[in-house]
OpenMM code with the backbone's topology and positions (N, CA, C; nanometers):
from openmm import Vec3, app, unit

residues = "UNK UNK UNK UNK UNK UNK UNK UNK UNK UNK UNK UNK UNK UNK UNK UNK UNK UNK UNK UNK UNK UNK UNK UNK UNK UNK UNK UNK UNK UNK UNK UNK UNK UNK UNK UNK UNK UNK UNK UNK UNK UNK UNK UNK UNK UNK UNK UNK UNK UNK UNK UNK UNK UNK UNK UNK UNK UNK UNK UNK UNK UNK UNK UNK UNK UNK UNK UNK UNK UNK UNK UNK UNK UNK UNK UNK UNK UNK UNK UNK UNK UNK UNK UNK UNK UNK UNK UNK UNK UNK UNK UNK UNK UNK UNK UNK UNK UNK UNK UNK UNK UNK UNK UNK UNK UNK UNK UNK UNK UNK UNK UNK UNK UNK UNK UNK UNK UNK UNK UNK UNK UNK UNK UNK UNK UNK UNK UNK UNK UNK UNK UNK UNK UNK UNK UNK UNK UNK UNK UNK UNK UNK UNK UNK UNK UNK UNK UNK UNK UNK UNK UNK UNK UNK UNK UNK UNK UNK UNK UNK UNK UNK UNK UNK UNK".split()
positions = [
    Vec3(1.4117, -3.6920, 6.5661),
    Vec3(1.4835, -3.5757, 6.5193),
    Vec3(1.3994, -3.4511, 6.5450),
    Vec3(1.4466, -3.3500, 6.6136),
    Vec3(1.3986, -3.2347, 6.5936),
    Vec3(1.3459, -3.1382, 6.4846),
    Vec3(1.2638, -3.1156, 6.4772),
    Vec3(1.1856, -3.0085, 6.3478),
    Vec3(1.1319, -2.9656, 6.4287),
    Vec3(1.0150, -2.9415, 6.4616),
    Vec3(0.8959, -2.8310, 6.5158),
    Vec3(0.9411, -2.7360, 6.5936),
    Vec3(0.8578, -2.6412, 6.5634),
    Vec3(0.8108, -2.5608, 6.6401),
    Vec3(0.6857, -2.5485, 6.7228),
    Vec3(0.7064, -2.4956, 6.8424),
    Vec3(0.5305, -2.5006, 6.8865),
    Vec3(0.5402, -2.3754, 6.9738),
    Vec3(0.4034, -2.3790, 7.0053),
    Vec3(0.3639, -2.2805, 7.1090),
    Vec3(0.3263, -2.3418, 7.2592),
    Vec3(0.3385, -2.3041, 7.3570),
    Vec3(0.3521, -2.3109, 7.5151),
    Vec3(0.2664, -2.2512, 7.5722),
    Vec3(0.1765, -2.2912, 7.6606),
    Vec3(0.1449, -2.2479, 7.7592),
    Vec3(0.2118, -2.2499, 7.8977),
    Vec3(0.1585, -2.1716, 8.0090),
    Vec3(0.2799, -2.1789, 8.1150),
    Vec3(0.2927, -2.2880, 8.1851),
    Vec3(0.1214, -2.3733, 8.2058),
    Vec3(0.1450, -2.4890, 8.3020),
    Vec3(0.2373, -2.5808, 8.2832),
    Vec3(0.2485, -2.6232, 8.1197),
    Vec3(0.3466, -2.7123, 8.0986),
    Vec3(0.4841, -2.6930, 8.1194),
    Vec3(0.5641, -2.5345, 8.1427),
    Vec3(0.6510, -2.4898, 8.1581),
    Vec3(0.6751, -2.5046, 8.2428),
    Vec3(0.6116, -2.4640, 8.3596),
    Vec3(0.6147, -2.4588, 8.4811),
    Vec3(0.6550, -2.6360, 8.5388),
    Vec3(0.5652, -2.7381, 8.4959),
    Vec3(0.5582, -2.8960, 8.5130),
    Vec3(0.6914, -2.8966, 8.4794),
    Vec3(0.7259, -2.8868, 8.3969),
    Vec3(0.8410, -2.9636, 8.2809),
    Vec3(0.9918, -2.8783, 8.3847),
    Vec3(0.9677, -2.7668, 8.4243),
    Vec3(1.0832, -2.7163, 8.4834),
    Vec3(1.1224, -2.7459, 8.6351),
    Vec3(0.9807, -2.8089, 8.6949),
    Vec3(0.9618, -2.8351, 8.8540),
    Vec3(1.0342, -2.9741, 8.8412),
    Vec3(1.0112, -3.0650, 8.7642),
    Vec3(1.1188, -3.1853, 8.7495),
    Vec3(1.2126, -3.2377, 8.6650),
    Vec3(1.2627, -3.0662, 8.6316),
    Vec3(1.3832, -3.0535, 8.5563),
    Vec3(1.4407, -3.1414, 8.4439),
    Vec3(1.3009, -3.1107, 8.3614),
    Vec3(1.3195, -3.1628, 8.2017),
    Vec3(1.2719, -3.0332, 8.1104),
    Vec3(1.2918, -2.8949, 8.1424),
    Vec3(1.2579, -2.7999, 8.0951),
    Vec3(1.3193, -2.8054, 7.9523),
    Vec3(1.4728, -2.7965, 8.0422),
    Vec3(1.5860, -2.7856, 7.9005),
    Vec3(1.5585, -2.8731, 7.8365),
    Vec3(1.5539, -3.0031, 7.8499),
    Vec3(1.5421, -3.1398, 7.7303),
    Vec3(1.4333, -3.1517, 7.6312),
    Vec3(1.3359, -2.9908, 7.6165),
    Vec3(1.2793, -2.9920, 7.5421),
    Vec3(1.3575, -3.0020, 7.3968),
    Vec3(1.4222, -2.9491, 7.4192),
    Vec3(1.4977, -2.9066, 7.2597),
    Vec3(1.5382, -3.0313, 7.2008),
    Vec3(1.5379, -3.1204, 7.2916),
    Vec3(1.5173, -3.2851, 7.1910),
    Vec3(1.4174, -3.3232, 7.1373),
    Vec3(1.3192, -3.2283, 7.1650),
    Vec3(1.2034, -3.2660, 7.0561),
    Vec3(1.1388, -3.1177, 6.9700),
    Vec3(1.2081, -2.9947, 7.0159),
    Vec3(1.1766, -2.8770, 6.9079),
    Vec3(1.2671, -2.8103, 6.9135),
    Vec3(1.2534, -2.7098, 6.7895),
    Vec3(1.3860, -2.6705, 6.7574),
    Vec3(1.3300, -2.5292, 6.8409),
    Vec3(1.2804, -2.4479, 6.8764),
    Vec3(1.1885, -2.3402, 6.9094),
    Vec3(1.0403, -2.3804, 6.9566),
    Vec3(1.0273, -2.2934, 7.1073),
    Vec3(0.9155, -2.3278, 7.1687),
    Vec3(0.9002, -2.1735, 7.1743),
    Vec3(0.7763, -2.1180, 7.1145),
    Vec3(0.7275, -1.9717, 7.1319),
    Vec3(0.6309, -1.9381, 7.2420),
    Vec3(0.6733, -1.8237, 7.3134),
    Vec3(0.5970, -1.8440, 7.4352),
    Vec3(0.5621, -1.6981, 7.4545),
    Vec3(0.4185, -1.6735, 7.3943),
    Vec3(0.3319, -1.5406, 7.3905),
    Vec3(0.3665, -1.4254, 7.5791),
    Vec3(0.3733, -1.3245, 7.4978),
    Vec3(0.3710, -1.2721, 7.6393),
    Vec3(0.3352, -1.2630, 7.7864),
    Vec3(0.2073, -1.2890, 7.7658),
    Vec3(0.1436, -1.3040, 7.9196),
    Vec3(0.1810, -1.4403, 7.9373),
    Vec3(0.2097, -1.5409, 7.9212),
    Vec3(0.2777, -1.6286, 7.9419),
    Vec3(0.3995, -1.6109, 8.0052),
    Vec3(0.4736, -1.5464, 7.8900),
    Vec3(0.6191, -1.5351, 7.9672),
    Vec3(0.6133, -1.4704, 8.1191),
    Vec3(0.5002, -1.3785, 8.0867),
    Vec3(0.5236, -1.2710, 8.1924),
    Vec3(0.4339, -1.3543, 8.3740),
    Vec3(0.3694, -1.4251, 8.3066),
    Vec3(0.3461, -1.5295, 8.4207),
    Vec3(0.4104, -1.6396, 8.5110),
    Vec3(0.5422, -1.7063, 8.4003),
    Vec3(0.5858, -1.7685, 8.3998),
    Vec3(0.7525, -1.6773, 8.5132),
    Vec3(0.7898, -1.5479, 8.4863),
    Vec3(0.8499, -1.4993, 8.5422),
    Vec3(0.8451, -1.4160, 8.6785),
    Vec3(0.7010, -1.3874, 8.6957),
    Vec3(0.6788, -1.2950, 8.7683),
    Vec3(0.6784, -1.3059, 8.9055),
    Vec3(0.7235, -1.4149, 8.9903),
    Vec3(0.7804, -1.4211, 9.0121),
    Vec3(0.9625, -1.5155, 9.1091),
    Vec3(1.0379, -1.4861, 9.1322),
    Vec3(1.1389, -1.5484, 9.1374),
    Vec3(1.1560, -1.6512, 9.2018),
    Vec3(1.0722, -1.6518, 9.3349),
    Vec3(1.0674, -1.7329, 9.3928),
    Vec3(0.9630, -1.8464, 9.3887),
    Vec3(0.8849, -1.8220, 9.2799),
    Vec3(0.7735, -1.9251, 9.2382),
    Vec3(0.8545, -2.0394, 9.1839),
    Vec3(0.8478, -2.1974, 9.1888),
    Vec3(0.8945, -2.3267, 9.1171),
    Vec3(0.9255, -2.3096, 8.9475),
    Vec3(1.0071, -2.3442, 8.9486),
    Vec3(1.0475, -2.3255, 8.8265),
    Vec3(1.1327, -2.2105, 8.7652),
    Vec3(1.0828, -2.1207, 8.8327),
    Vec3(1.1671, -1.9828, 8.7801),
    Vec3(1.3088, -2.0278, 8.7162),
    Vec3(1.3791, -2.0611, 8.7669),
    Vec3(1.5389, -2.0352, 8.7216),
    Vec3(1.5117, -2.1205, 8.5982),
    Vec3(1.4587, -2.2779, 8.5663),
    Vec3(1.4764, -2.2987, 8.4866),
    Vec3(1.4262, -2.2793, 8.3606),
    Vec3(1.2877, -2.1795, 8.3631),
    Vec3(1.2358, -2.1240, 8.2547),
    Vec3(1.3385, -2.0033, 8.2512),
    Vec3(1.3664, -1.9404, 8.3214),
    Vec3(1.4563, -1.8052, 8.3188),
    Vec3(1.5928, -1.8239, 8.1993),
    Vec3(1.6580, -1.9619, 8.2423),
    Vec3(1.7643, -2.0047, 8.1714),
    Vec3(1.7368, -2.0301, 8.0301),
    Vec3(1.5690, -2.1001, 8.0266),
    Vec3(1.5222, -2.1359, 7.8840),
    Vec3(1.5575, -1.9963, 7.8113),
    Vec3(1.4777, -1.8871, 7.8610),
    Vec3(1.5030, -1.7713, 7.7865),
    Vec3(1.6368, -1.7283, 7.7629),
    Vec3(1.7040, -1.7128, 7.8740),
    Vec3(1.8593, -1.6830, 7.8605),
    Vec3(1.9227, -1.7475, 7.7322),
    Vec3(1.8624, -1.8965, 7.7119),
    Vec3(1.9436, -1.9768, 7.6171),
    Vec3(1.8892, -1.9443, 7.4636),
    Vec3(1.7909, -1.8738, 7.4961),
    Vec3(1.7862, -1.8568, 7.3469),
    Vec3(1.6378, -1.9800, 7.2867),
    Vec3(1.6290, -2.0971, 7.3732),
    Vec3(1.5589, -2.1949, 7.3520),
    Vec3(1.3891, -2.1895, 7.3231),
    Vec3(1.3649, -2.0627, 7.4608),
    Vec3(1.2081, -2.0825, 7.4731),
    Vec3(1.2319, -1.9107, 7.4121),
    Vec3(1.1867, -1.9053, 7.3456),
    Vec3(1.1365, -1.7441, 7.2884),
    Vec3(0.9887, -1.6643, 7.2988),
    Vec3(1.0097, -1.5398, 7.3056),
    Vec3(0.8832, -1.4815, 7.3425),
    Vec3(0.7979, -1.4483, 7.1977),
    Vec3(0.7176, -1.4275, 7.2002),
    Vec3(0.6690, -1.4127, 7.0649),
    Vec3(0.5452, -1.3678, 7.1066),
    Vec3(0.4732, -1.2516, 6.9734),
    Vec3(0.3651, -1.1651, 7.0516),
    Vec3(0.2904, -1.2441, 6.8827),
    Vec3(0.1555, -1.1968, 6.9472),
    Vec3(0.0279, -1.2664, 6.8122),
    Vec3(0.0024, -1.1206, 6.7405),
    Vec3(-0.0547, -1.1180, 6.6695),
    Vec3(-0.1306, -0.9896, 6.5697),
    Vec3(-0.2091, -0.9803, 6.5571),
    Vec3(-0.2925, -1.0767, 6.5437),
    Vec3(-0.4369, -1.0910, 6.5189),
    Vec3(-0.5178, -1.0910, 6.6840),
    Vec3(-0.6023, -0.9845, 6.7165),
    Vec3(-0.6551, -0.9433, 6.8819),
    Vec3(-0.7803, -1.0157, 6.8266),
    Vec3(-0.8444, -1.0818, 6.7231),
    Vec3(-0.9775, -1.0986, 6.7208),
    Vec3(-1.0037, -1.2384, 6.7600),
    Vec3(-0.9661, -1.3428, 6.7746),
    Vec3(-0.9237, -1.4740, 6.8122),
    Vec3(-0.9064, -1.4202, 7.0053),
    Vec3(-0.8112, -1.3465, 7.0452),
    Vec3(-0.7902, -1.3533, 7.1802),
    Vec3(-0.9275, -1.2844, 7.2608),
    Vec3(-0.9655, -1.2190, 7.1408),
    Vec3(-1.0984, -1.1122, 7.2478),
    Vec3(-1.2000, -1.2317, 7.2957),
    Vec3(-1.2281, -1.3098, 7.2000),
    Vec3(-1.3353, -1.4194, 7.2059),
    Vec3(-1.2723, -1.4753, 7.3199),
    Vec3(-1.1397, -1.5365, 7.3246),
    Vec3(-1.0780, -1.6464, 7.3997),
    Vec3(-1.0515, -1.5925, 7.5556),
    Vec3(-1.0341, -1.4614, 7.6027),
    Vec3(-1.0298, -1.3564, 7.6988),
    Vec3(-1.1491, -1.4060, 7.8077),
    Vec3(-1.2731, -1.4148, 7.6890),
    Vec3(-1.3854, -1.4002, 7.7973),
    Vec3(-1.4025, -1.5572, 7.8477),
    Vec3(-1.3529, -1.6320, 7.7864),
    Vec3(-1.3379, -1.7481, 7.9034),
    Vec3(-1.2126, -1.8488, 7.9235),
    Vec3(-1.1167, -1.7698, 7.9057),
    Vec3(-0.9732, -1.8516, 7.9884),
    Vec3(-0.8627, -1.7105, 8.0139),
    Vec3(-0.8046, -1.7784, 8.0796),
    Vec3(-0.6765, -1.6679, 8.1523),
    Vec3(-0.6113, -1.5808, 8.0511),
    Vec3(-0.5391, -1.4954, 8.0501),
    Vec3(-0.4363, -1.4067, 7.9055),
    Vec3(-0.3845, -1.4894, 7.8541),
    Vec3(-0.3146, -1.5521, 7.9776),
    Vec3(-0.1773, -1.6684, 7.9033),
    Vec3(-0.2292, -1.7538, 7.8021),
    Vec3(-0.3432, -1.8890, 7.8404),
    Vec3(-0.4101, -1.9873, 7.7505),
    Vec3(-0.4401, -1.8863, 7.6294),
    Vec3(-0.4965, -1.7941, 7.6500),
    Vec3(-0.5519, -1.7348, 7.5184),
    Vec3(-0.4575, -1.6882, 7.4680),
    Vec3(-0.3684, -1.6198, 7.4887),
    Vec3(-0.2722, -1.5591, 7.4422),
    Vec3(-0.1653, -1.7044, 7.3333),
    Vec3(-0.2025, -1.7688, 7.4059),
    Vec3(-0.1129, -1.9198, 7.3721),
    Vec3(-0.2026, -1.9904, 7.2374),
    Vec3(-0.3067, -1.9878, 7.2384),
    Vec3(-0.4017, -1.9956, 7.1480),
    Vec3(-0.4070, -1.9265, 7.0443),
    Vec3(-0.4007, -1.7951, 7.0943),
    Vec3(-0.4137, -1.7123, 6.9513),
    Vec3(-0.3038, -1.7341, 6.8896),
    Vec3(-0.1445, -1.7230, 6.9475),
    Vec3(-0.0599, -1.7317, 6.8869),
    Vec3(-0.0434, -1.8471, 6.7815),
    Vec3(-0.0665, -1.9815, 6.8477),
    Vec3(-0.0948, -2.1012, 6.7609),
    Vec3(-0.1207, -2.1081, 6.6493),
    Vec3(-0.3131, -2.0318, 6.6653),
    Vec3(-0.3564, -2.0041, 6.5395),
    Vec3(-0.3346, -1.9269, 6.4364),
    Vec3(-0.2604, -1.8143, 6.4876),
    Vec3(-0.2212, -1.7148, 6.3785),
    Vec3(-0.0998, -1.7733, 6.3254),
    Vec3(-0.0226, -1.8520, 6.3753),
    Vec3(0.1791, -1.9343, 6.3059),
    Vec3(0.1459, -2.0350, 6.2203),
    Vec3(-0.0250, -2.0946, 6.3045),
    Vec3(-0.0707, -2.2509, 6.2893),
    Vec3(0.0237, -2.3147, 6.3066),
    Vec3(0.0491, -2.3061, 6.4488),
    Vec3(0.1531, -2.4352, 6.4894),
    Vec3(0.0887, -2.5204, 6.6032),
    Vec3(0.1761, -2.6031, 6.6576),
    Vec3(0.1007, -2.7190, 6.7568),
    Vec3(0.1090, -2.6209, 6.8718),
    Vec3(0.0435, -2.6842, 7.0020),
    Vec3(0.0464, -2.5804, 7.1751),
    Vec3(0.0368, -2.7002, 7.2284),
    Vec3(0.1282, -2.6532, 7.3225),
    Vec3(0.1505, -2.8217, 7.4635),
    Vec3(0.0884, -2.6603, 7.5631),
    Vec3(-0.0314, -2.7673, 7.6201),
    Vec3(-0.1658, -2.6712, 7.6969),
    Vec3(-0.2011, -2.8265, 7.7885),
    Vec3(-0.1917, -2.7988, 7.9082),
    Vec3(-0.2588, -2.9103, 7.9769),
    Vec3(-0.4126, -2.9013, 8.0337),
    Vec3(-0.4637, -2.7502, 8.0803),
    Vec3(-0.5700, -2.7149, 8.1393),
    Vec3(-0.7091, -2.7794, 8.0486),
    Vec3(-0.8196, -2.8678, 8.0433),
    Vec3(-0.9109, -2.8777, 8.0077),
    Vec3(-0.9556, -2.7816, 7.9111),
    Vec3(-1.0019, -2.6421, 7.9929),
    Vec3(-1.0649, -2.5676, 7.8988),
    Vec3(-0.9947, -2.4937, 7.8025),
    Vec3(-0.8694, -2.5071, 7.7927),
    Vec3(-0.7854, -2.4523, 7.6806),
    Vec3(-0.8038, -2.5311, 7.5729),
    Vec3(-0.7889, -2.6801, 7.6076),
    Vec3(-0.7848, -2.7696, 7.5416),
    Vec3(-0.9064, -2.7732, 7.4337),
    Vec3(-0.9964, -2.7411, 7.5028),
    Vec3(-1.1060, -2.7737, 7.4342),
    Vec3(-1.1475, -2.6466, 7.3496),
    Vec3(-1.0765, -2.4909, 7.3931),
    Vec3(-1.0724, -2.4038, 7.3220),
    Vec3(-0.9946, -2.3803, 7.2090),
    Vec3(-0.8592, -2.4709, 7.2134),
    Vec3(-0.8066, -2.5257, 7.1230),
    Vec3(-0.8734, -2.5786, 6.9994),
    Vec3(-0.9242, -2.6732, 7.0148),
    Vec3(-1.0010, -2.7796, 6.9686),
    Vec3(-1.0983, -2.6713, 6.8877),
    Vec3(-1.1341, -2.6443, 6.9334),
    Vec3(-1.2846, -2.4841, 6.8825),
    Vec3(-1.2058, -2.4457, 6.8066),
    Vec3(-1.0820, -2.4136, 6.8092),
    Vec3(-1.0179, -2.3226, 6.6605),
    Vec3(-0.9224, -2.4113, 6.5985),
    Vec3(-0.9162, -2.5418, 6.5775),
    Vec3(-0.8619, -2.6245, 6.4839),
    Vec3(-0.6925, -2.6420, 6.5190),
    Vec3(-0.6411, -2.6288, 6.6063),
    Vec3(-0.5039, -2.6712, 6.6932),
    Vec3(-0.4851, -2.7498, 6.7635),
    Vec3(-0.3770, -2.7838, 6.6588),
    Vec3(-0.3164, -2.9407, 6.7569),
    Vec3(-0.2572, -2.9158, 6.8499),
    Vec3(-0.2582, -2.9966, 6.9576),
    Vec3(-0.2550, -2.9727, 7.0734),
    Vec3(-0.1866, -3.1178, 7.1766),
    Vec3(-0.0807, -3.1071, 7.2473),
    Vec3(-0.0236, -3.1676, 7.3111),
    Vec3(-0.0133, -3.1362, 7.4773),
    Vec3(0.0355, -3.2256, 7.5704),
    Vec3(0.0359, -3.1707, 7.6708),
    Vec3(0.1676, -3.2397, 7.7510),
    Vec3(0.1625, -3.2326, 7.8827),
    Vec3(0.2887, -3.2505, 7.9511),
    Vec3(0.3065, -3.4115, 7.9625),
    Vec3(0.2337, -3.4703, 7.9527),
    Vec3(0.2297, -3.6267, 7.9970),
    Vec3(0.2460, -3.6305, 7.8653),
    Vec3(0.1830, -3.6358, 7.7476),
    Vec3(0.2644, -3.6826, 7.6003),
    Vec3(0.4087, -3.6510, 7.5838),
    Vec3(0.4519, -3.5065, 7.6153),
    Vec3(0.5947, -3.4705, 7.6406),
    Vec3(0.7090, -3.5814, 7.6648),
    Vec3(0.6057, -3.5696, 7.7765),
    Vec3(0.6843, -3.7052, 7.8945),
    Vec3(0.7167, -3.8523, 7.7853),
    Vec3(0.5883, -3.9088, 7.7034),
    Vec3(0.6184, -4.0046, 7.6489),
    Vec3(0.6784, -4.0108, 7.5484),
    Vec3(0.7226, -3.8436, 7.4735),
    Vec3(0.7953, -3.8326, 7.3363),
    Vec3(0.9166, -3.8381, 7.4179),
    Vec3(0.9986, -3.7931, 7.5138),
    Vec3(1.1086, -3.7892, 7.5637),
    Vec3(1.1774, -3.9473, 7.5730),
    Vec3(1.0738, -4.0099, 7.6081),
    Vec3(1.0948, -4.2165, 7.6457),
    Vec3(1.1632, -4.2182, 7.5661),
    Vec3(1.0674, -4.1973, 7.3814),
    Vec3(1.0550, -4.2805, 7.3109),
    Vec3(1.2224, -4.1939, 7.2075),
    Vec3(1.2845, -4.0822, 7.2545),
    Vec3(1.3448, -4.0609, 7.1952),
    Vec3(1.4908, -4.0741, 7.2586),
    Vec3(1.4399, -4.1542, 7.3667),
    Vec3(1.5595, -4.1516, 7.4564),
    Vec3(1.6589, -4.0957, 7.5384),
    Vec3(1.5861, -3.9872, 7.5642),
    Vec3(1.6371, -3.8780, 7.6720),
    Vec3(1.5629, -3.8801, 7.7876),
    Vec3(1.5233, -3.9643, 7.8061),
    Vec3(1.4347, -4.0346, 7.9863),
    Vec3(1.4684, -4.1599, 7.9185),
    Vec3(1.4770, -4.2299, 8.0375),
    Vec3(1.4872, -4.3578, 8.0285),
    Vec3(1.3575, -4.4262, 8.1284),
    Vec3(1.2832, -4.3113, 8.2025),
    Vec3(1.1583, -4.3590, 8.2870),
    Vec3(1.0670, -4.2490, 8.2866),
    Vec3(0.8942, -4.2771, 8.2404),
    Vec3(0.8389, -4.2181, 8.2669),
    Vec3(0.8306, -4.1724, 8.4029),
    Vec3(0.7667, -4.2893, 8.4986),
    Vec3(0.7122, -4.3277, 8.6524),
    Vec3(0.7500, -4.2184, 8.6999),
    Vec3(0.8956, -4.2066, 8.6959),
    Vec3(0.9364, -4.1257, 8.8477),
    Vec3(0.8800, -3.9920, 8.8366),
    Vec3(0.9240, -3.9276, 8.6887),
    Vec3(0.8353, -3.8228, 8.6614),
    Vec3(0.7236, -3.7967, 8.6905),
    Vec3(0.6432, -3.9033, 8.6601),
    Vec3(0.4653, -3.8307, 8.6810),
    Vec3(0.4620, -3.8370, 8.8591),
    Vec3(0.5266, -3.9027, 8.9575),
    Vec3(0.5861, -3.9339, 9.0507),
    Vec3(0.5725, -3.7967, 9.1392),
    Vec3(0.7053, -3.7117, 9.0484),
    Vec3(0.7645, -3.5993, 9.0935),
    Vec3(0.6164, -3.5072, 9.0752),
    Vec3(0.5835, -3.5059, 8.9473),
    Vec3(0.4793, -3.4055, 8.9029),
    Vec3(0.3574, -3.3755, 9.0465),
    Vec3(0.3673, -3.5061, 9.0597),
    Vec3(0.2224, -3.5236, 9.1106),
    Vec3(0.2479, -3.4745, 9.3007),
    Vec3(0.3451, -3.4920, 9.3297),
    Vec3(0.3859, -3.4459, 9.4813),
    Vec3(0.4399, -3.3626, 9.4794),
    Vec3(0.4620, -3.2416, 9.3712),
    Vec3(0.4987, -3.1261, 9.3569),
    Vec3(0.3327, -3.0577, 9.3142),
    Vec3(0.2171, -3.1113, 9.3376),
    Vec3(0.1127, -3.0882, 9.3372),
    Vec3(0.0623, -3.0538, 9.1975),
    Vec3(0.1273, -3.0879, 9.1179),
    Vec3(0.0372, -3.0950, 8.9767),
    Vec3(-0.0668, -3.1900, 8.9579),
    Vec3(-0.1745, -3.1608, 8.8913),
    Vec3(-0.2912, -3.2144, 8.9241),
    Vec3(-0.2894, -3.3399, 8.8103),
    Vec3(-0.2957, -3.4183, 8.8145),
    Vec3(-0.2651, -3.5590, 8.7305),
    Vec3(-0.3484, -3.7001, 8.7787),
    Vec3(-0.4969, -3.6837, 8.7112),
    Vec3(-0.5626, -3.7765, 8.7391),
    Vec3(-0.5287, -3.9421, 8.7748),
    Vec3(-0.5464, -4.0104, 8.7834),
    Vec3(-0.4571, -4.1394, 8.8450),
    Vec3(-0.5004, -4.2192, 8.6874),
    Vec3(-0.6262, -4.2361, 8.6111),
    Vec3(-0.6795, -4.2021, 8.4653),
    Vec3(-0.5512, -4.2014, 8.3681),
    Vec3(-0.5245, -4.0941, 8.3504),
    Vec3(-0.4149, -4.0305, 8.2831),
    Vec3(-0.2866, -4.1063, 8.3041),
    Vec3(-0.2353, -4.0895, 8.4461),
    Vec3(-0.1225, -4.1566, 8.4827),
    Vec3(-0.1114, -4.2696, 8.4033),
    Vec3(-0.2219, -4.3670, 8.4409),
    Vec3(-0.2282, -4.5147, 8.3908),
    Vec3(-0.2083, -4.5375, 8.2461),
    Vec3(-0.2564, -4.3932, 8.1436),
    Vec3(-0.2531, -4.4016, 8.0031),
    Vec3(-0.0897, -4.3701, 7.9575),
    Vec3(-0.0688, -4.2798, 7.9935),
    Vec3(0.0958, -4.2415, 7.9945),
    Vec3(0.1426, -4.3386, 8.0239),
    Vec3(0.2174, -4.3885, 8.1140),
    Vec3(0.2719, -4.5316, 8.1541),
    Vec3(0.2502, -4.6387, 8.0632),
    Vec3(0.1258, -4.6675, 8.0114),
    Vec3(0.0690, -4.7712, 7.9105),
    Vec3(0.1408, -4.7256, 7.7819),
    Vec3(0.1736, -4.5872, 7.6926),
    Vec3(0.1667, -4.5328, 7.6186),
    Vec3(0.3443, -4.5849, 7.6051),
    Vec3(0.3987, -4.5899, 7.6844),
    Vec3(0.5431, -4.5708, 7.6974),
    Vec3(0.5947, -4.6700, 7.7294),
    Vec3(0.4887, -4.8110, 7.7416),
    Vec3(0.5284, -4.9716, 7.8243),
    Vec3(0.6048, -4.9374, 7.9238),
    Vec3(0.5225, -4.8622, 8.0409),
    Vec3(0.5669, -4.8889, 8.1950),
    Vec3(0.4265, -4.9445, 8.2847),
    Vec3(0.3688, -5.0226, 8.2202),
    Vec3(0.2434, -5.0891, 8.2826),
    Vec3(0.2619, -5.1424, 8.4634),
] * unit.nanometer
topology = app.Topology()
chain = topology.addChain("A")
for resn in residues:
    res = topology.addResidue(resn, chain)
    for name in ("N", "CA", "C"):
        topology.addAtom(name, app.Element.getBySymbol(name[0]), res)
């Protein structure tokens, strides 16, 4: 059942929309908040992968933009990750909600300020398990020859996670 809310970073947006499970988030949140430089990364521009279907997220009302308040969390986070991650971070911490963040060092900047934290391959296995995929494989499949970077590691844990051994 849907409850949460969370916060977004763009990579996962970007993943999740390149093999067109953007929309089917909303089977697992009711609202995905997505800090400005994010959005504004995520749009900028049209002909980049994904566009239309993050574009539509917004259109629908689904993925929302949402700005943080607190600049003292992002100044720290500025000097070593992109606007977006930080921007995605701060927001987190200031709602204290969860962030689907796939990049390492977000992750672990995450982690530094006490946020839970999800990413695109768990996505992938909450979708299995709620029955709106009926296959991980093909996905991480798609992900991965659409050049998302997806250790072969990982792959093997996802798949395991979801009994597609």
């Amino acid at each position: 059942m849907k409850t949460e809310v969370i916060v977004s970073d763009t990579g996962p947006l970007i993943a999740l929309g390149k093999i067109g499970l953007l929309a089917k988030l909303d089977a697992l949140f009711v609202t995905v908040y997505v800090p400005t430089a994010v959005a504004h990364e995520a749009l900028a521009d049209p002909l980049k992968p994904a566009y239309a279907e993050i574009k539509k997220a917004f259109d629908a009302g689904f993925l929302q933009r949402k700005s943080f308040h607190d600049g003292k969390v992002f100044e720290r986070l500025s000097l070593l990750l992109d606007p977006g991650e930080a921007e995605a971070i701060s927001l987190a911490k200031e709602l204290r909600l969860p962030l689907i963040i796939d990049e390492r060092k977000g992750r672990k900047a995450a982690d530094g300020q006490g946020i839970a934290y999800t990413g695109t391959g768990q996505i992938l296995v909450e979708l299995k398990k709620n029955g709106v995929i009926t296959e991980v494989r093909p996905y991480l499949n798609s992900l991965t020859l659409s050049g998302y970077r997806l250790s072969q590691k990982l792959c093997r844990i996802i798949l395991s996670r979801c009994g597609e051994n």
